[in-house]
C-alpha positions as MATLAB code, in Angstrom:
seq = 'XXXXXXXXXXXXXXXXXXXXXXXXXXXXXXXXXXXXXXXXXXXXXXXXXXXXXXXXXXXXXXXXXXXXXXXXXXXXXXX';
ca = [
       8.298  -23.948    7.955;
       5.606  -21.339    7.992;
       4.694  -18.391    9.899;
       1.323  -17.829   11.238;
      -0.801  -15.907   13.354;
      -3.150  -17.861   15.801;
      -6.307  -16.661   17.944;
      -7.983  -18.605   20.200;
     -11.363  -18.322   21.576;
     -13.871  -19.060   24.499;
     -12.364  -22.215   26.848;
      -9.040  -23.043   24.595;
      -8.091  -18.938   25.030;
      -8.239  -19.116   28.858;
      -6.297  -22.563   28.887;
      -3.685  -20.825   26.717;
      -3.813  -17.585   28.726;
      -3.844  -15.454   25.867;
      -6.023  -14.870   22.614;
      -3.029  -15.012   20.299;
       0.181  -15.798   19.272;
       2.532  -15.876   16.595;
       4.188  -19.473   15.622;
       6.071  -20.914   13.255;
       5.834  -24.383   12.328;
       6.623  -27.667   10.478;
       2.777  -28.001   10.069;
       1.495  -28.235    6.287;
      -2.376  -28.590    7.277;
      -4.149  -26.829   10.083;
      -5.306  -30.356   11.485;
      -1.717  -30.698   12.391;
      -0.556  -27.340   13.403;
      -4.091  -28.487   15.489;
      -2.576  -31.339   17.146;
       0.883  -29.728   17.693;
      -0.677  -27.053   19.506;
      -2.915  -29.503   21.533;
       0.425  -31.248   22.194;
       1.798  -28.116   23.430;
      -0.949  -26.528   25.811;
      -2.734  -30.292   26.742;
      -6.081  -28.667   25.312;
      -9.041  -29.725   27.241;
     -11.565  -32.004   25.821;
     -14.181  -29.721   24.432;
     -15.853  -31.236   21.666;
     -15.727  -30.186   17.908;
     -13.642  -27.501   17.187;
     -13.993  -25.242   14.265;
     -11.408  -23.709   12.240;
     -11.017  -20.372   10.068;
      -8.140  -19.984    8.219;
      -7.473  -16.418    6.580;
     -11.512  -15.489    7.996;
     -12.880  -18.094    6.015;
     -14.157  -21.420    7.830;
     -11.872  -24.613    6.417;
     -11.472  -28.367    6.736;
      -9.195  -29.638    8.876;
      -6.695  -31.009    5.747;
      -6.718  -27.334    4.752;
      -2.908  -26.364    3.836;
      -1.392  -24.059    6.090;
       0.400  -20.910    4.227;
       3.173  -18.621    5.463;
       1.265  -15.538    6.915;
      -2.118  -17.300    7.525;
      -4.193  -16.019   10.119;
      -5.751  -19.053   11.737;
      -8.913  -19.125   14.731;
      -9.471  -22.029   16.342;
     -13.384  -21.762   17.888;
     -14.469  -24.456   20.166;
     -18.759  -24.521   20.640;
     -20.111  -22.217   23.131;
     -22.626  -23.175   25.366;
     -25.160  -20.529   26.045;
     -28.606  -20.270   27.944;
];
């Protein structure tokens, strides 16, 4: 199990209802702490989602490490 801090932005932090939380999890990559979290909230479909881990973008098979701060960005549309 790991600790982590998570922050959500644009659509996926107003489904959640908050910009973040603090979870621990049986997650080892942040792909699944991902899809336990989209399990959780029933995300809405919004297309490719980036991820930073620790302020650095990563790949979704990126391991997840007690303390990691984690930011899940889905695109923005804009005009």
């Amino acid at each position: 199990m790991v600790a982590v801090q998570i922050e959500y932005f644009a659509v996926l932090r107003e489904h959640v209802g908050r910009a973040r939380e603090d979870l621990t999890t049986a997650a080892t990559t942040v792909g699944q702490l991902y899809a336990e979290l989209d399990q959780r909230y029933a995300f809405p479909e919004v297309g490719r989602v980036k991820v930073a881990v620790n302020d650095e973008f990563r790949d979704w098979t990126a391991p997840l490490k007690d303390g990691d701060f984690v930011v899940f960005i889905p695109p923005v549309a804009g005009g």
